[in-house]
C-alpha positions as CSV (number, residue, x, y, z in Angstrom):
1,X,-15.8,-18.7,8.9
2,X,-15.7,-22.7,9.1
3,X,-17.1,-24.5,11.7
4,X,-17.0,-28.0,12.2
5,X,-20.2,-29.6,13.0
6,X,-20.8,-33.5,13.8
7,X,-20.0,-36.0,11.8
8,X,-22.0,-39.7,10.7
9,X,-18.1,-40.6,10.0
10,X,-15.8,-40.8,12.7
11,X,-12.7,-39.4,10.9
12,X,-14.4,-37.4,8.6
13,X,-15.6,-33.6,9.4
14,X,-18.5,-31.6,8.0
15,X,-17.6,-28.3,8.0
16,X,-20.3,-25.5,8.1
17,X,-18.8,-22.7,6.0
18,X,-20.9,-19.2,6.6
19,X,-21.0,-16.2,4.1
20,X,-22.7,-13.1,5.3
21,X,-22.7,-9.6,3.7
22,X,-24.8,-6.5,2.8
23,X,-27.0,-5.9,-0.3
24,X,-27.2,-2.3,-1.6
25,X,-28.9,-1.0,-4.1
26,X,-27.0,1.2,-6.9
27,X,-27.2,4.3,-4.8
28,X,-25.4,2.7,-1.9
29,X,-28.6,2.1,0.4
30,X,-29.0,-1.3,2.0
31,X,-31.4,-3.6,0.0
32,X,-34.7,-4.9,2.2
33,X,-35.7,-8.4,1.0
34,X,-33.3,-9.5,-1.5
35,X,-32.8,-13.1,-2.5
36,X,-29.6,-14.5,-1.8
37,X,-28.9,-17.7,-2.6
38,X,-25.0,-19.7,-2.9
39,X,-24.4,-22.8,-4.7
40,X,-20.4,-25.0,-4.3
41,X,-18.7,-27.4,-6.0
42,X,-18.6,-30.7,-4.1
43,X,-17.0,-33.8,-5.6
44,X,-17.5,-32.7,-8.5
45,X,-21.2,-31.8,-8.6
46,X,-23.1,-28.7,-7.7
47,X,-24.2,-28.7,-4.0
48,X,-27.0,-26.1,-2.8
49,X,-28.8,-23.8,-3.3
50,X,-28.8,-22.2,-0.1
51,X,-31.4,-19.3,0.4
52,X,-31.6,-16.5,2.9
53,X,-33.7,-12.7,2.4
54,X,-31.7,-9.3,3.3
55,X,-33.0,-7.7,6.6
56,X,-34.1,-3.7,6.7
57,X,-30.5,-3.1,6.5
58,X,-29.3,-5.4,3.8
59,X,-27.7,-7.6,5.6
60,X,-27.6,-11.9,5.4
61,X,-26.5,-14.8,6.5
62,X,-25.9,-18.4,4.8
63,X,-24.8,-21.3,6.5
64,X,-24.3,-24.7,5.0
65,X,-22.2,-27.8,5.0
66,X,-19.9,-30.0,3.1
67,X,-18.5,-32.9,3.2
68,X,-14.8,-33.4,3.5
69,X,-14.8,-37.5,2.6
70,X,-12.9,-38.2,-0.8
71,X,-13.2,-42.4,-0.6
72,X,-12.8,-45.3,1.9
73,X,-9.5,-47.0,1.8
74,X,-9.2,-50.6,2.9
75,X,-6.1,-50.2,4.5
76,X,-5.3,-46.6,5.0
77,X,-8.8,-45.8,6.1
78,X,-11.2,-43.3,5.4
79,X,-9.4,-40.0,3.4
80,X,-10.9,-37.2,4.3
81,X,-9.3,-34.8,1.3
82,X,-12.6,-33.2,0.0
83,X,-12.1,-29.1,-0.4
84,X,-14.6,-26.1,-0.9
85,X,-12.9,-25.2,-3.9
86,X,-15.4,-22.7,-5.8
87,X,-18.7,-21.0,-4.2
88,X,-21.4,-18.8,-6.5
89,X,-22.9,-15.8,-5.2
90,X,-26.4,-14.6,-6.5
91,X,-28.5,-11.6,-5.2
């Protein structure tokens, strides 16, 4: 799901991209307490980590944000061409 949260550039948006999901263990039974972290590619670097723990029935939630500005154009403006190209999962 993306969500587009304010922005300190006025063309510009910051999405706020959310990943959610179960753990199990290898029987097939939710995973209390597990570590889940995801890291993204943004311009070219790693952004992240972003950390959240498995509830009593496996389940979690991570939100974060990116930042869609590619470079400042003198006279075109601001381009705002930045994607979420990769994400990494861990658990």
């Amino acid at each position: 799901m993306l969500l587009y949260g304010p922005s300190a550039r006025a063309k510009c948006l910051i999405p706020i991209v959310e990943i959610s999901g179960r753990v199990l263990d290898q029987s097939g039974a939710p995973r209390a307490g597990a570590v889940v972290a995801v890291a993204w590619e943004e311009r070219k670097s790693i952004g992240g980590p972003q950390v959240s723990t498995s509830d009593a029935q496996g389940r979690f939630l991570l939100r974060f944000q990116f930042n869609t500005f590619t470079r400042s154009r003198l006279l075109f403006g601001e381009k705002c061409s930045e994607r979420l190209d990769r994400v990494r999962l861990s658990a």
